[in-house]
C-alpha positions in Angstrom: -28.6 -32.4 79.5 -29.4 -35.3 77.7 -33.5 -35.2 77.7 -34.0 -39.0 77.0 -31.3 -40.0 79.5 -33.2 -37.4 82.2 -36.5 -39.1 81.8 -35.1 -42.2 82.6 -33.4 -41.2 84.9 -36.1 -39.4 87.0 -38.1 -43.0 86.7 -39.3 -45.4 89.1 -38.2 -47.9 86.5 -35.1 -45.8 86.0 -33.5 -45.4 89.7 -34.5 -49.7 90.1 -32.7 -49.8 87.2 -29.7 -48.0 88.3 -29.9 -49.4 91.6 -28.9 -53.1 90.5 -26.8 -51.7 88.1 -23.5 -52.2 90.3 -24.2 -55.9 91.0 -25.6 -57.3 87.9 -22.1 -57.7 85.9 -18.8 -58.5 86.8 -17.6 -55.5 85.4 -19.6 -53.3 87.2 -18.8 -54.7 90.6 -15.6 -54.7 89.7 -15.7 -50.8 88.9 -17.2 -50.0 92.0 -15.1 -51.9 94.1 -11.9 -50.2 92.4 -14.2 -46.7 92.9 -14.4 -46.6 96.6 -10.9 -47.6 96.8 -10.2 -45.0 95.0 -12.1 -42.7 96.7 -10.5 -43.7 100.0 -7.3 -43.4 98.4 -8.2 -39.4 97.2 -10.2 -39.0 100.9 -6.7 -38.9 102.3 -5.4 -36.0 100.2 -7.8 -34.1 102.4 -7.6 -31.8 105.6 -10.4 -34.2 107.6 -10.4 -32.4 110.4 -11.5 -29.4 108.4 -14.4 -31.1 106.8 -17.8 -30.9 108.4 -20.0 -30.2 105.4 -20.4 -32.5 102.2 -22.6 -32.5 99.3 -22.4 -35.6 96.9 -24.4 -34.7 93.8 -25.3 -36.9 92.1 -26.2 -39.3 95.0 -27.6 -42.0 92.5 -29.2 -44.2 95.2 -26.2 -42.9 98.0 -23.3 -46.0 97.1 -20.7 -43.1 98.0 -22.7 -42.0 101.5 -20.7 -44.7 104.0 -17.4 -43.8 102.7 -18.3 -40.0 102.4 -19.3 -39.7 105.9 -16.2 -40.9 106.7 -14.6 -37.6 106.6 -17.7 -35.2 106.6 -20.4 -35.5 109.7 -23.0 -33.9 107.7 -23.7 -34.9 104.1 -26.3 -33.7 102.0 -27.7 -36.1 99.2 -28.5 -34.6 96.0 -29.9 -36.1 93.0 -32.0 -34.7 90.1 -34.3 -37.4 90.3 -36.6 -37.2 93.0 -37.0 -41.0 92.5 -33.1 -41.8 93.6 -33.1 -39.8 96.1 -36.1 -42.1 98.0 -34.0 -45.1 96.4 -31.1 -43.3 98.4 -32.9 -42.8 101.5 -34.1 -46.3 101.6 -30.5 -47.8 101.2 -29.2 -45.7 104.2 -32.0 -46.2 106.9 -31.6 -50.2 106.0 -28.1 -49.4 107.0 -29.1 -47.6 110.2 -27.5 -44.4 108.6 -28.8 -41.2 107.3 -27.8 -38.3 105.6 -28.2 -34.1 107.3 -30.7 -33.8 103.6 -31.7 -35.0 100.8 -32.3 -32.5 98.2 -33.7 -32.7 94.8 -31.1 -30.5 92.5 -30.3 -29.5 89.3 -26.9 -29.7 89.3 -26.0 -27.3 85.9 -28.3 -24.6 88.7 -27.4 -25.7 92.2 -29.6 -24.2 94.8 -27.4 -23.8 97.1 -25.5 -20.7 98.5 -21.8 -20.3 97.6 -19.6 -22.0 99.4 -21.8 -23.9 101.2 -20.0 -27.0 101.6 -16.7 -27.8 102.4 -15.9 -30.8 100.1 -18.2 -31.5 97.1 -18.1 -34.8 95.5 -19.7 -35.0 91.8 -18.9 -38.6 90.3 -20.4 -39.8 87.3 -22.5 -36.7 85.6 -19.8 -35.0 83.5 -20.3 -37.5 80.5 -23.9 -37.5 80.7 -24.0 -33.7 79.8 -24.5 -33.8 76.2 -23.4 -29.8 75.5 -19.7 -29.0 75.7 -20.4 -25.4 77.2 -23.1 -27.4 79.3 -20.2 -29.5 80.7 -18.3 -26.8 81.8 -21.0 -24.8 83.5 -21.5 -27.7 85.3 -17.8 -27.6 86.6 -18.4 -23.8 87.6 -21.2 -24.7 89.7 -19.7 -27.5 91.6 -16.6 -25.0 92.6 -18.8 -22.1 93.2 -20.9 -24.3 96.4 -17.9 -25.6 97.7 -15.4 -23.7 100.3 -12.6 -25.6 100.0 -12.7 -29.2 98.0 -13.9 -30.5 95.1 -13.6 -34.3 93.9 -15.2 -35.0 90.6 -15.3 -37.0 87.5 -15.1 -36.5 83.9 -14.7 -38.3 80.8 -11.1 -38.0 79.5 -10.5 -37.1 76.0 -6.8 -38.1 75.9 -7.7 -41.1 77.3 -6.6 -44.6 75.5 -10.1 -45.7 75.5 -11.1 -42.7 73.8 -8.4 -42.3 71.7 -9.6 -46.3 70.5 -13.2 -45.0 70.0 -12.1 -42.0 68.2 -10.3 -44.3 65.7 -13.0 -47.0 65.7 -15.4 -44.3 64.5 -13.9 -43.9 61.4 -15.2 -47.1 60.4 -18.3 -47.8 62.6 -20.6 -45.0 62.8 -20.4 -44.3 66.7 -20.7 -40.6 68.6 -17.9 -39.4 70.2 -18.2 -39.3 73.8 -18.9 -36.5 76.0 -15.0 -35.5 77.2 -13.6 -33.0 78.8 -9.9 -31.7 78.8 -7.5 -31.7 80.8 -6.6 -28.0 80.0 -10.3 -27.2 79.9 -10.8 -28.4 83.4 -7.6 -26.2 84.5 -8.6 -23.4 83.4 -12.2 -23.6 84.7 -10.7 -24.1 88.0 -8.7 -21.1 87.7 -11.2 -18.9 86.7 -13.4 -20.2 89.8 -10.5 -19.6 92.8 -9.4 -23.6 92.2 -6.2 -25.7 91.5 -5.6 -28.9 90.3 -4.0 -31.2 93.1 -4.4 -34.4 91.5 -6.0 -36.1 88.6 -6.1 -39.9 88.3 -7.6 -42.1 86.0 -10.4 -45.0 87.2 -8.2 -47.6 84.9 -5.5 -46.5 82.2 -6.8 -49.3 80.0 -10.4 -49.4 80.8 -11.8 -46.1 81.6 -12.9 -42.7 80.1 -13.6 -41.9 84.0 -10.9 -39.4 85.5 -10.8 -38.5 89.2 -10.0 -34.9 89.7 -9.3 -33.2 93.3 -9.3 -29.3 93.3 -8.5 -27.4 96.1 -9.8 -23.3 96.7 -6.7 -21.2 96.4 -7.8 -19.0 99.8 -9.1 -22.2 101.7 -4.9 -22.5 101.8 -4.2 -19.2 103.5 
């Protein structure tokens, strides 16, 4: 992981920080507003009934709880930052609801058994992780805790807006961004028991973000 973005991150200053991040510009609200729909859209791919055990990792300061307990009675919250998590905690009593645990969590070295959830939801981490190899470790361990479902985000190298970035970098001096394939993803999931149901972009025109469901083969059976 990114070191400087980590220390930031596991900030007082960083999770307040994060926190109003949502509300303070237009775009931002907008994204999160078209995220949750989204998610409620993906939600219904899902077996509900099946569902009793959820892990959201990275909770940030728990946006994703409300509609995440929608379909899972028990949630656990899980952040790296130990500072989120009480920002998390905070959010969900003011709303009179609280998750089974929150957990402080590593999530490249999840200390949790495997299979020990039966929908994980990962959503903005994957283009934080600075190491290719890193990223998809990361994507192993996700599919290794969960029994059935996996919904998670990455950054999508085919995507338009990266595709612009990578040709804007020729002239301005910018990093690339920290993508993942689409065949790299795939394969991963393979190699882990998993399949691909659905992959959708956040916004064609606007977004690296891609929203991938993957489903354990034997979870079918």
């Amino acid at each position: 992981m990114d070191e400087k973005i980590l220390r930031r991150y596991n900030s007082q200053e960083g999770a307040d920080s994060y926190q109003g991040k949502f509300e303070r510009h237009w775009r931002e609200r907008t994204n999160n507003r078209t995220e949750q729909r989204l998610l409620q859209k993906l939600f219904t791919r899902l077996s509900p009934g099946n569902i009793e055990t959820a892990l959201d990792i990275p909770c940030g300061y728990g946006r994703l709880f409300p509609i995440l307990h929608t379909v899972a009675p028990h949630v656990v919250e899980s952040d790296y930052s130990e500072f989120m998590l009480q920002s998390a905690r905070r959010y969900h009593e003011a709303s009179g609801s609280v998750a089974a645990q929150y957990v402080q969590n590593d999530a490249l070295d999840l200390h949790f058994e495997d299979r020990s959830f039966d929908l994980v939801l990962s959503v903005r981490l994957c283009h934080h992780i600075r190491d290719h190899e890193e990223r998809l470790q990361y994507l192993r361990e996700i599919t290794r805790v969960s029994r059935c479902w996996v919904i998670f985000t990455y950054a999508d190298h085919a995507s338009l807006k990266n595709r612009l970035r990578e040709i804007r970098r020729r002239v301005y001096p910018k990093r690339s961004k920290w993508t993942l394939k689409a065949k790299e993803v795939k394969e991963t999931a393979d190699a882990a028991g998993f399949e691909v149901v659905e992959s959708i972009p956040l916004s064609r025109l606007f977004s690296l973000h891609r929203y991938s469901i993957l489903r354990r083969r034997e979870s079918l059976s």
